[in-house]
Structure formats: C-alpha cells, structure tokens
C-alpha positions as CSV (number, residue, x, y, z in Angstrom):
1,X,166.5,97.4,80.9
2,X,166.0,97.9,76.9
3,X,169.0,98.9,75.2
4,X,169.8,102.4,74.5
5,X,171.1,101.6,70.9
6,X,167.0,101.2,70.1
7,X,167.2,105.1,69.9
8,X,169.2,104.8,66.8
9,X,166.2,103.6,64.9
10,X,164.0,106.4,65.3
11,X,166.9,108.3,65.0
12,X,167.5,107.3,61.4
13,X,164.4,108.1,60.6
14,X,164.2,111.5,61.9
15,X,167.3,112.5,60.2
16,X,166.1,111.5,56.9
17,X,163.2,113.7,57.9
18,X,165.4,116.9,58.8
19,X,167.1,116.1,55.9
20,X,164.4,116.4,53.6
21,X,162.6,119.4,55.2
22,X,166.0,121.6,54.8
23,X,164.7,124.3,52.8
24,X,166.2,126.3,50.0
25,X,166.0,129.9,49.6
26,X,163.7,129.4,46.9
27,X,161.2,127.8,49.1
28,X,158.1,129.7,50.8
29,X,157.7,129.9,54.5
30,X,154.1,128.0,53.8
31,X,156.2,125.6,52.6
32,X,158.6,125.2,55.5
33,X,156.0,125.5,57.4
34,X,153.9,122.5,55.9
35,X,157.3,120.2,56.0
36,X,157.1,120.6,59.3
37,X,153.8,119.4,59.9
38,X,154.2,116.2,57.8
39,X,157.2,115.8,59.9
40,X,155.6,116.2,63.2
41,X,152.6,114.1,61.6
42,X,155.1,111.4,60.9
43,X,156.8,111.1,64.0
44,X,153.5,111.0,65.7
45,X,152.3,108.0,63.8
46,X,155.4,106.2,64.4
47,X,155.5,106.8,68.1
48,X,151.7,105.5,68.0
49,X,151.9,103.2,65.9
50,X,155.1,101.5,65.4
51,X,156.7,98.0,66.9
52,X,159.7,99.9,67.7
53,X,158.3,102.2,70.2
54,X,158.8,103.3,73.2
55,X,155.6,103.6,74.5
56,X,153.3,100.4,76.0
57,X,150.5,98.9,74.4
58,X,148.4,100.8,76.9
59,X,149.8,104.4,76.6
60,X,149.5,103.9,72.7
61,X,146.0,103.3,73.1
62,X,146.2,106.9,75.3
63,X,147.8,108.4,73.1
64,X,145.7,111.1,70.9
65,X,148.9,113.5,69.7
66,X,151.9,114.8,70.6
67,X,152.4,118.5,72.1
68,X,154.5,120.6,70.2
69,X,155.9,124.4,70.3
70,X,154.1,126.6,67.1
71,X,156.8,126.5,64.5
72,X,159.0,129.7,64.5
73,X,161.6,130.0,61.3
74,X,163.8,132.1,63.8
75,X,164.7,128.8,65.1
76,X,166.5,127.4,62.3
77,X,170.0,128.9,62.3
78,X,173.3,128.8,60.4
79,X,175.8,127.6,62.5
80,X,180.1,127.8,61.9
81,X,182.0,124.4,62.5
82,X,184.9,124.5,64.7
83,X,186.4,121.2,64.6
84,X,188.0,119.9,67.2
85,X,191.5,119.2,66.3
86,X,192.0,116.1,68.7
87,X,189.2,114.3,68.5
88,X,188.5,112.1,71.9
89,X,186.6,109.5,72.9
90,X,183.3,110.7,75.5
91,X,181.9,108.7,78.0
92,X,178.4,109.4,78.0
93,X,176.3,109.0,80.8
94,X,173.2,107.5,80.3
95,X,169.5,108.2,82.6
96,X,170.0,104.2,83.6
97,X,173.7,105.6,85.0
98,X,175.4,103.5,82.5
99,X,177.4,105.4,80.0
100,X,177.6,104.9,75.9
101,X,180.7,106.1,74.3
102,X,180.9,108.9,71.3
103,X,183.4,110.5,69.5
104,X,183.5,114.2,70.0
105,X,184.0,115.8,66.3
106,X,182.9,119.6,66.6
107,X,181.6,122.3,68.0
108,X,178.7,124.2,66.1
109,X,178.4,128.2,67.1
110,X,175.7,130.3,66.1
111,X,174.3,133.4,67.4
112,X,170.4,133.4,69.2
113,X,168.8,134.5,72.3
114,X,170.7,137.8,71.7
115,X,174.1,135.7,72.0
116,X,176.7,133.2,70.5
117,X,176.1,130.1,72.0
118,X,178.0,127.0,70.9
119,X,177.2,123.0,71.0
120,X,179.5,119.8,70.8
121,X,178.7,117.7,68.0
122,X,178.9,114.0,68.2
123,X,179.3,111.1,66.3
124,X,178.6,107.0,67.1
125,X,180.6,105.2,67.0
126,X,179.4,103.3,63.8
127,X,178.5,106.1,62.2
128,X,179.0,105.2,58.7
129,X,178.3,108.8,57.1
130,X,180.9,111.5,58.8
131,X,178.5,114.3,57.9
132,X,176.1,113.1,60.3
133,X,176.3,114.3,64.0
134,X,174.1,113.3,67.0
135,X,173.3,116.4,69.1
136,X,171.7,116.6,72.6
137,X,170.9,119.3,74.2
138,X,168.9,120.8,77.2
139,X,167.9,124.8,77.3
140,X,165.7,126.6,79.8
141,X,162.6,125.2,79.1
142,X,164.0,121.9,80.1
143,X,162.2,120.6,83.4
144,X,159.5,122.5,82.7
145,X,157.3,122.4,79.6
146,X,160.5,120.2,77.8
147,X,161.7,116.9,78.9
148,X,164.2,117.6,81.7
149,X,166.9,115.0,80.7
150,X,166.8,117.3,77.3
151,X,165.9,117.0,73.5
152,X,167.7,115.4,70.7
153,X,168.5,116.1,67.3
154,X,170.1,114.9,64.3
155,X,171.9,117.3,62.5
156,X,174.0,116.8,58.7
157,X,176.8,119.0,57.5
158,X,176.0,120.9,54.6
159,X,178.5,123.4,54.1
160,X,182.4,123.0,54.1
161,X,182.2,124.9,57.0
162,X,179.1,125.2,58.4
163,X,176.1,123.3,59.2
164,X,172.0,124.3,60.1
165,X,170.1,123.3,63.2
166,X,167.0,123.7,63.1
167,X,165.8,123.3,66.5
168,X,162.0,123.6,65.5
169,X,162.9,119.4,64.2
170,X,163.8,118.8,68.0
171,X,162.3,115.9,69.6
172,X,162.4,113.6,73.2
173,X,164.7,110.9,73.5
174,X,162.8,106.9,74.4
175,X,162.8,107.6,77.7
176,X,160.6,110.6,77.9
177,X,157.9,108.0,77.4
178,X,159.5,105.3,79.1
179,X,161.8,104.9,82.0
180,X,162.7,101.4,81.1
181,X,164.8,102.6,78.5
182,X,168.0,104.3,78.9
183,X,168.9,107.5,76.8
184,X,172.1,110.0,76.3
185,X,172.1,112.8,78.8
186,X,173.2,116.2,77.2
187,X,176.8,116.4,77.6
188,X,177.6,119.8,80.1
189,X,179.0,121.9,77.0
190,X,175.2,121.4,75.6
191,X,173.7,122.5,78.3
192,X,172.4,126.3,76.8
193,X,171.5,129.8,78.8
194,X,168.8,130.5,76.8
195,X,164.9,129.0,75.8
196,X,164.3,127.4,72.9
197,X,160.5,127.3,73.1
198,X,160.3,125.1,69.8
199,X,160.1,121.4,68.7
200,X,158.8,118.6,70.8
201,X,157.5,119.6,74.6
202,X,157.0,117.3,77.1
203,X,155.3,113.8,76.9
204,X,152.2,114.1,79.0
205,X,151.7,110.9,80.9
C-alpha cells in the first residue's frame, strides 16, 4: 500500500496554486476566470505527466483531460474563523481503514446554498506554516458526478479573522485514480447539506 503522506506533494503544489489565483478586488472576473484555467491546466499536466502520480503508466497514456464543473465566482466565499479553543488531536480514518492523525484548529462558517454551513479546519501535523489548513470535505454531489470518498482543498488564512474558500480550486484526493493509495476521509463535521457543483468531478476510469 503507497503511503498516504504522497498526497502532501501535490498538495503543496495546489496550495501555491490557490494561493496565487486569490483575486483582488481590482481584478476582472476574465481574469479569475483565466487563473482558473492555468490552474486546472496545471494540475492536469502534473496528474499526466508527473513521477509522483497517482495514476499507472497505462491510465496516463488514457488519459486525455480531466472533467471539471464550469467555473462559477459564487463559489468563492468569505468565511468567519471560529477557533477552537482546545485544540485536539483527530484520528483520521483513512480509505485503506488506517487512520492519519491531525490537529483540529478551526472551524470556517460561511453562508451558501441559502444557509450557514460550517467546516473543521485542519492542520498536519508538520505543518510548518500555521496559516495553512487542510480541508476535506464531501457535499451532495459526492457519489455521484464527485468522487464519493469527497474532495480536498487547501485553504490559507488571510484575514485576522477570516479566511476564503474557494471551492471552484477543489480537487480528488490520490485515490480517486488509484485504490492502492490511501487518502483522508472527510471528517463527519465536513460532511455539507448542500451541492457544490464546482471544481474537480469524478475521475472517469
């Protein structure tokens, strides 16, 4: 079974990407939009190309794109931090049944789907930057045109007090592509009443 902690490489990577598709307020939604698109662009080519991923020699060859939801703005949201004052270690189970442990550090709330919903941010534990928060999550398209062991993202504070998600930057953990790897399940908290029909859909085998 490949290790679970191979995750964290891509992971890097697509954090450095939502990092530097955040837009500002002087920015144009052509803009956004474009970001996007290098973004999906480069996450394509790694998954294709790459030494690091998930996918075999002979589902690389396969592979012609990745399917993604049209980008929607109204997906991008402001969200409060609550911290949470006593922070605990969390078990994590994994899809292998092993678990991977986390720290839990906050809880982001933000209203959409017509309601305030609210996620558990977590950290590794060798997380070296404490702005920088591992989210996974699973929504009502999950099982169906999403991946049904849910979606990841990578999320940095950038408020004092708040932090954005974007959900349109959400993508499929390793094992979407590969069952020999073993992947964070969302944790119950993270598990939302509403469809998030943005970011990455399901890897089509």
């Amino acid at each position: 079974m490949k290790s679970s902690h191979l995750i964290l490489l891509v992971a890097s990577l697509v954090i450095l990407g939502a990092i530097t598709y955040m837009f500002t307020a002087a920015e144009s939604p052509e803009d956004y939009i474009e970001k996007i698109e290098k973004e999906r662009e480069r996450q394509f080519k790694y998954i294709r190309f790459n030494v690091e991923s998930p996918l075999t020699e002979e589902q690389k060859r396969g592979l012609q794109s990745l399917t993604f939801y049209p980008i929607n703005p109204a997906y991008r949201v402001k969200a409060r931090l609550l911290p949470i004052e006593i922070k605990k270690i969390r078990e994590v189970p994994l899809t292998d049944g092993s678990t991977e442990r986390y720290l839990e550090h906050s809880f982001a709330e933000f209203e959409l789907g017509g309601k305030t919903n609210k996620l558990l941010l977590m950290q590794s534990l060798d997380e070296s930057d404490m702005r920088n928060f591992f989210l996974a999550f699973a929504d009502e398209t999950s099982g169906k045109e999403t991946y049904g062991g849910g979606r990841y993202l990578n999320v940095r504070q950038d408020g004092k007090n708040s932090i954005t998600i974007d959900f349109n930057l959400a993508f499929n953990p390793y094992c979407a592509y590969n069952p020999d790897f073993a992947c964070p399940l969302p944790p119950r908290e993270n598990i939302l009443e509403i469809a998030l029909p943005v970011g990455e859909k399901n890897y089509d085998k």
